[in-house]
C-alpha positions in Angstrom: 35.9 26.6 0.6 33.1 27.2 -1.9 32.5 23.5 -2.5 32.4 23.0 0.9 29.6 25.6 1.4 27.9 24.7 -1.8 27.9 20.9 0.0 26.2 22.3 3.0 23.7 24.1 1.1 22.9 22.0 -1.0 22.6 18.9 1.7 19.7 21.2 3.5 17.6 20.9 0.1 17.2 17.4 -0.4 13.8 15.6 0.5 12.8 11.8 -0.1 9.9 9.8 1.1 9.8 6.6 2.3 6.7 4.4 2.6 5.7 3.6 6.2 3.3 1.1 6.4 1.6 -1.3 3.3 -1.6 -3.2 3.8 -3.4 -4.9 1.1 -6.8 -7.5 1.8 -7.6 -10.1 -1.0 -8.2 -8.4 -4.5 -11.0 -9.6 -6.0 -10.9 -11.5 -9.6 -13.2 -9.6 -11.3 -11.3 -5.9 -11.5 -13.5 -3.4 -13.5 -13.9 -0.9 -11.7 -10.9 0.7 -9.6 -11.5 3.4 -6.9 -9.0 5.5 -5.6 -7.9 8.0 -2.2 -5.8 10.0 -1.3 -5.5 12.3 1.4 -2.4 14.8 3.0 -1.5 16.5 5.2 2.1 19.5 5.4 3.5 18.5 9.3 6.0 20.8 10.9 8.5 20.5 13.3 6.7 17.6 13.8 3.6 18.8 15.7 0.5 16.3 13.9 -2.1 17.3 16.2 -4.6 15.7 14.3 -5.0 12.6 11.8 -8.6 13.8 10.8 -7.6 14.0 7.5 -7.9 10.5 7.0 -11.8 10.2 8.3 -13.0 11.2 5.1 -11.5 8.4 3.0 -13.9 5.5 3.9 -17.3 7.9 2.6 -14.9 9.1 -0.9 -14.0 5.2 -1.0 -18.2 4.1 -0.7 -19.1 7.5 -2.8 -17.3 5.4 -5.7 -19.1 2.3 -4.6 -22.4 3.4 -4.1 -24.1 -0.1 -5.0 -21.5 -2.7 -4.0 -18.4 -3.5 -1.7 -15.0 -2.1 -1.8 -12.2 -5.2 -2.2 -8.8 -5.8 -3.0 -8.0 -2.8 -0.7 -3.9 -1.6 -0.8 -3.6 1.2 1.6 -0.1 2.9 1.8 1.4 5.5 4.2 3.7 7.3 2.8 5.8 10.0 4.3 8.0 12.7 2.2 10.4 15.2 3.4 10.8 18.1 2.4 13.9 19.6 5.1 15.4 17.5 7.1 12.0 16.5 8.8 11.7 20.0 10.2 8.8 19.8 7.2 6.9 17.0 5.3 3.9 15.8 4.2 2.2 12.6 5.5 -0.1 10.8 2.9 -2.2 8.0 3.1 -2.8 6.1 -0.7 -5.7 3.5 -1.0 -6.8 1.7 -4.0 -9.5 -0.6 -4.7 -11.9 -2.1 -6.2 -15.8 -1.9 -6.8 -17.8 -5.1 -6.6 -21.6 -4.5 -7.5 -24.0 -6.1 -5.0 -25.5 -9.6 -5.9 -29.1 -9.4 -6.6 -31.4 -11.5 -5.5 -33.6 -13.5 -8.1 -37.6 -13.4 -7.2 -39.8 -16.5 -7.1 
């Protein structure tokens, strides 16, 4: 009886996360500089009312770009569960990678 219970108990504790989505655009060949996001937010009983968590990750990605473009961009949804998906967090991963501006020569 006791494993039993302690079977039931201990099935209500477990969490994983599982990756929901992956995108990646061409990475450059010139990787110096790496910049890096990541944003979450807790969800319960499944009520996400709002995603504007994720708004502020193109403005953090350009803050750590100021002078060049963002390439080589591998964005990653990510989704963990903490109880039986009554809770989790949803998290959104991107990596890049800074490539200064060309400059123009004069004359």
């Amino acid at each position: 009886m006791r494993a039993v219970l302690f079977f039931c108990l201990a099935s209500f504790c477990v969490s994983c996360a599982h990756v929901n989505s992956l995108s990646i655009t061409q990475i450059p060949i010139k990787r110096d500089q790496k910049v890096e996001v990541t944003v979450s937010k807790i969800v319960i009983l499944g009520l996400n009312f709002s995603n504007d968590y994720v708004d502020e990750m193109t403005d953090d990605l350009k803050s750590q770009c100021p002078n060049g473009k963002v390439t080589g961009v591998l964005t990653k949804d990510v989704e963990v569960n903490y109880f039986l998906w009554i809770v989790y967090k949803k998290q959104v991963e991107v990596t890049g990678y800074c490539e200064p501006a060309l400059v123009a020569k004069k004359g």
